[in-house]
N, C-alpha and C positions, 0 to 999 in steps of 0.2 A: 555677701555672696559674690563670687568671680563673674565676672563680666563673659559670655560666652560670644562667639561668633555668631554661631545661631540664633543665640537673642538679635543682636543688631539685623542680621538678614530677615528673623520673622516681622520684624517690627516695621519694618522697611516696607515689607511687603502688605503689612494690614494698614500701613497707612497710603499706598496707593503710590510711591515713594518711586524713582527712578536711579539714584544714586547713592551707595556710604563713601563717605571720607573719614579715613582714620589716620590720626595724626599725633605727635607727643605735645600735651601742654594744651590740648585740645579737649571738649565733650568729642563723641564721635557725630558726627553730622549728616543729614541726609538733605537730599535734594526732591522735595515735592510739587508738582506741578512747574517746576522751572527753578522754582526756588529753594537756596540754602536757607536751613534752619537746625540750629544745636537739636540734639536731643537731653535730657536731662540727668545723664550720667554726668559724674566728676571726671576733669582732664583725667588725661591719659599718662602714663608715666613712660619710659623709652622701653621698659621691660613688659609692660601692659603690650604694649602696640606690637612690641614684637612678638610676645605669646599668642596675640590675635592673630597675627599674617600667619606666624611658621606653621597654624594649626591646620592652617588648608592646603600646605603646601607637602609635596611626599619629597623623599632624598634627592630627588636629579633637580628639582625646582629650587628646594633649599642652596644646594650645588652650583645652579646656576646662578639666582641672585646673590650670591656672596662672591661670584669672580666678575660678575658685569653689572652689578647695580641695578640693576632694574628685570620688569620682568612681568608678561601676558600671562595671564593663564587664566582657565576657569572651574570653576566650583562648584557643587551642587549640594544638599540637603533632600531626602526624599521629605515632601509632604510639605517645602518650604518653596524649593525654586534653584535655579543655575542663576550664577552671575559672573558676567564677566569680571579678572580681577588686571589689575594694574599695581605691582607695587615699585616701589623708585626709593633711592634714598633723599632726607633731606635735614640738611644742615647736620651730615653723621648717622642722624637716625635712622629709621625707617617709616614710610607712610605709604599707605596706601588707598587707592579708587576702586570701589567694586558697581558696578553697573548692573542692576538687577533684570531677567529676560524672562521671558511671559512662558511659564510649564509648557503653553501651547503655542503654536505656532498660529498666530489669529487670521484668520478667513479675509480671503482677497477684498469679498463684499460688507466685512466687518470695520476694516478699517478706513472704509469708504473710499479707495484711490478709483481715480477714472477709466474707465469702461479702455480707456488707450494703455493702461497697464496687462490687461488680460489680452489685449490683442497682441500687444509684444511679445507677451508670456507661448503666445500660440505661435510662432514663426519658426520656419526650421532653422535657421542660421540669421546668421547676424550678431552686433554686438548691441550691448542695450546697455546705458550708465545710469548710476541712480549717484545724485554728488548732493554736496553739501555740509555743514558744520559737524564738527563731533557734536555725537547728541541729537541728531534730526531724524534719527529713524530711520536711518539710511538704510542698515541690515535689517529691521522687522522688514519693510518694503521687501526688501529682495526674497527674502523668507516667504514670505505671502506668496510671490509669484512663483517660485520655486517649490513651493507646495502646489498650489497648482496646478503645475505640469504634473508631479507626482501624483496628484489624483483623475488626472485626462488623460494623460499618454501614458506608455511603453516605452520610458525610454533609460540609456543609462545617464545618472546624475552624477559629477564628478564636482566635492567643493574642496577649495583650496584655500583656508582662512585662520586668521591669526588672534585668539585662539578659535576653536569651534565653540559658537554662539548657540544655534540653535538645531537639535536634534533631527534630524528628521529620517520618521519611519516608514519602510518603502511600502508603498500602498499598488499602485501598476508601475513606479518607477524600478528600477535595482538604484542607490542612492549609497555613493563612497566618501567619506567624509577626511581629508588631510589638514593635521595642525601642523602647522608652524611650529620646526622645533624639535615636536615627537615624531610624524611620520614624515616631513619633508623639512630638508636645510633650507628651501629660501621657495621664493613662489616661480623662479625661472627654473626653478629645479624640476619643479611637480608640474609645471606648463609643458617644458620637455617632456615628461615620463608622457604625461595626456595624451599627448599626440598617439603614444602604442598603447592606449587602455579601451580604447573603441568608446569614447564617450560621445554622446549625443547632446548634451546640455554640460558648458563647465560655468561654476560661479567663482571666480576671483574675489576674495576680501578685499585689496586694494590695492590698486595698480601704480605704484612707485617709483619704480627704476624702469630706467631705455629697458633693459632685457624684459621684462616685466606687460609691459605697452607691445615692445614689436610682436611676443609673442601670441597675444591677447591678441590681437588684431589679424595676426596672420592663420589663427587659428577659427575667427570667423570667419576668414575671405575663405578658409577649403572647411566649408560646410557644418561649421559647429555654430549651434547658438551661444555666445558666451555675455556672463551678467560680471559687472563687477564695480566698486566704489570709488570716488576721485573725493578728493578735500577740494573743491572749487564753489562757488556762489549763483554763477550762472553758466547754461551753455554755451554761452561763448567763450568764455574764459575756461570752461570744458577743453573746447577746442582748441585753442591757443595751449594750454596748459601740456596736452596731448604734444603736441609739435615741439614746442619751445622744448623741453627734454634733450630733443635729436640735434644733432650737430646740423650748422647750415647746411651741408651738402647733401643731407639727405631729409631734410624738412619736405622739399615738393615731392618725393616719393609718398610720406607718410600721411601729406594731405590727402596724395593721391587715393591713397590704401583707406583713408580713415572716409573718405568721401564715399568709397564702394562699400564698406564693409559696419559704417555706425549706424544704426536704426532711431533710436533716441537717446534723447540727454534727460532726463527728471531730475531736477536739481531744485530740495526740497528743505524748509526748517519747518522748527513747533514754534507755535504764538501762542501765546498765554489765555484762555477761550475764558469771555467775559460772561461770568454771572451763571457757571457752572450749575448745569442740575444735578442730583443724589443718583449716583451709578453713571452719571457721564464723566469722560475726559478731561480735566480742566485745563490741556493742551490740546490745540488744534492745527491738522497738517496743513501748511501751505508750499502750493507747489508752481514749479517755470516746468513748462512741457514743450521738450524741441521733436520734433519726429523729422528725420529726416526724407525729405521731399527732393525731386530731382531738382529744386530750386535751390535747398537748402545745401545738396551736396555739391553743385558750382559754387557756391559762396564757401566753402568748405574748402573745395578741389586749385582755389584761385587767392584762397587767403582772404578771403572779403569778409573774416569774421566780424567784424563791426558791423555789418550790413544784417544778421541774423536777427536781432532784436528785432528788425522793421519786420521781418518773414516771420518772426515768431507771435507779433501782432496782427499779423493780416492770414495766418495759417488757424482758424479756430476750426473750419469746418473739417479740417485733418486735423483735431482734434489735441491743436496746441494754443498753452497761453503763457504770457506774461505773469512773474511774479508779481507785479501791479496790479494787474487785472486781480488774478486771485486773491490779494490783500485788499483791493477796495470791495471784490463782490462777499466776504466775509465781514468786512466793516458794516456795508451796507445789509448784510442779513441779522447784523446786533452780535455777533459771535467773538469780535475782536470789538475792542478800544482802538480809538485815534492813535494814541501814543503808542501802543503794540505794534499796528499798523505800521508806523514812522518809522520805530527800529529795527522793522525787519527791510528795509527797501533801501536800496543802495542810488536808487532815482528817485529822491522824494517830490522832487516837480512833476513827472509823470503822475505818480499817486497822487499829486494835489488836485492836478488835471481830472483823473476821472475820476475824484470822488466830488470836484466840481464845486457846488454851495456847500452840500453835506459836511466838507471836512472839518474834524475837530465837534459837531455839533453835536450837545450831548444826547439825543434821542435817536441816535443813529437805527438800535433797533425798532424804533415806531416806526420810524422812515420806512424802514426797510420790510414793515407789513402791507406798506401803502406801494411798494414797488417790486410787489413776487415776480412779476411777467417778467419786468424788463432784465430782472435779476438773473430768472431763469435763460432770458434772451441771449446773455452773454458768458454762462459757461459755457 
């Protein structure tokens, strides 16, 4: 029996599954809980692979991939799911990444982010970053809070993303949704047009190029709230990443600009959540939370991004932490392994520090029944 698309995408989907990879000389593979595993079809042949891609693709996509090799787009199945697709050539052939996205857009309180998510989510202006690895959830986040707003405010919602990820149906928002591609050539394009579309919330997919940045920013300093993604590890490196872009000569302007007009950084990955129960997650978020403070925005306004870590440590009761913090306060609640813990922190002496005796010890979770208060102490 022919191998269908639909097969791979339902199956993907009932095993709880985040990722297909399709390749020649390949089973087609998926990605569960963090992890690659075959599935138990025979490789793939270059003619197999390519009747899989071209089936989800219409004329202008096929069209496109065959003059530029690669190629966004997304997919849907009623009754199955949307997936983001990826396809790229390789070695001649063709292969492709499909990224599977939740029918629903899951609940701010479902996917447990901090009580400092929905406060940003409520500000009239400002800019607000969510960074981090492909693959960290960057855009459910944004989704979350952008749903959100569409269920609190009136307001207009304007997304500009590469491709549209996830749907969203106006409830008291009006909600305009631009792909990359089919209704706008580039994201400075649809930034421009914004400005005359009267929108009150814009969410940027991700902010790439100078044009891209200066408008994003200048579009929060005159009264818009704007949400949008950076590939970075931490908020400082947010910031830095932000500047370094601009040519010297105008780097202290952009400080200047980015010090008035940034609100937070959330710069977030999944860890692999130890010893899963039946209907939980077997990824767990961990998250750096900057909010900027008039402290944070002089360290910002003067280039003292090195100095941000020490502010983002000592800033909890404005309701920011350290990716440490939150790697050891999940160690210590039994949710994460030592070893998970270690690969996700880029300061592992820090995290040796506050996980103190404990680190490495394997009853992390008994520990961590014997220590709720102080647990709770330090989110």
């Amino acid at each position: 029996m022919q191998l269908m698309i639909e097969d791979l995408m339902e199956a993907v989907v009932q095993k709880g599954g985040s990722d297909i990879h399709i390749s020649v000389g390949l089973p087609p593979y998926f990605r569960v809980n963090g992890r690659l595993e075959p599935t138990e079809h025979d490789p793939l042949s270059a003619e197999e692979v390519q009747r899989l891609i071209f089936s989800m693709l219409n004329n202008t996509q096929r069209k496109h991939l065959e003059q530029n090799w690669e190629l966004d787009c997304s997919y849907g199945v009623r009754g199955i799911g949307r997936f983001r697709v990826n396809v790229y050539r390789d070695r001649g052939t063709y292969a492709c990444a499909m990224r599977a996205l939740a029918a629903e857009i899951p609940h701010i309180d479902k996917l447990g982010l901090p009580d400092i998510c929905k406060e940003m989510a409520r500000l009239p202006r400002g800019l607000v970053l969510v960074t981090g690895p492909t693959g960290s959830g960057k855009s459910t986040t944004l989704a979350s809070m952008i749903d959100m707003i569409n269920r609190e405010r009136a307001e207009h919602i304007l997304t500009i993303e590469d491709p549209i990820e996830y749907i969203y149906t106006p409830i008291r928002s009006i909600v305009h949704q631009r792909q990359l591609g089919e209704d706008t050539k580039s994201f400075a394009n649809a930034l421009k047009a914004a400005m005359r579309e009267d929108p009150d919330v814009i969410l940027i997919g991700e902010m790439r190029d100078l044009e891209t940045i200066q408008l994003a920013i200048t579009a929060a300093e005159t009264g818009h709230l704007c949400f949008a993604t950076v590939h970075t590890s931490s908020a400082a490196q947010t910031v830095d990443r932000l500047v370094d872009v601009f040519p010297p000569e105008q780097q202290q302007q952009i400080r200047v600009q980015l010090s008035n007009s940034l609100r937070a950084v959330f710069t977030q990955t999944l860890a692999r959540r130890l010893n899963p129960k039946p209907g939980e997650p077997g990824r767990v978020l961990v998250q750096e939370i900057m909010v900027v403070t008039p402290a944070i925005a002089n360290l910002i306004r003067e280039g003292k991004t090195a100095q941000i870590y020490s502010a983002i440590q000592t800033g909890g009761k404005q309701g920011m932490k350290t990716l440490e913090r939150d790697l050891a306060d999940l160690y210590l609640e039994g949710k994460i392994d030592f070893d998970t813990a270690m690969s996700k922190t880029s300061r592992p002496e820090e995290l040796q520090r506050l996980l103190g005796n404990t680190a490495g010890a394997p009853a992390a979770g008994a520990a961590a029944q014997q220590r709720p208060a102080a647990v709770a102490a330090r989110r």
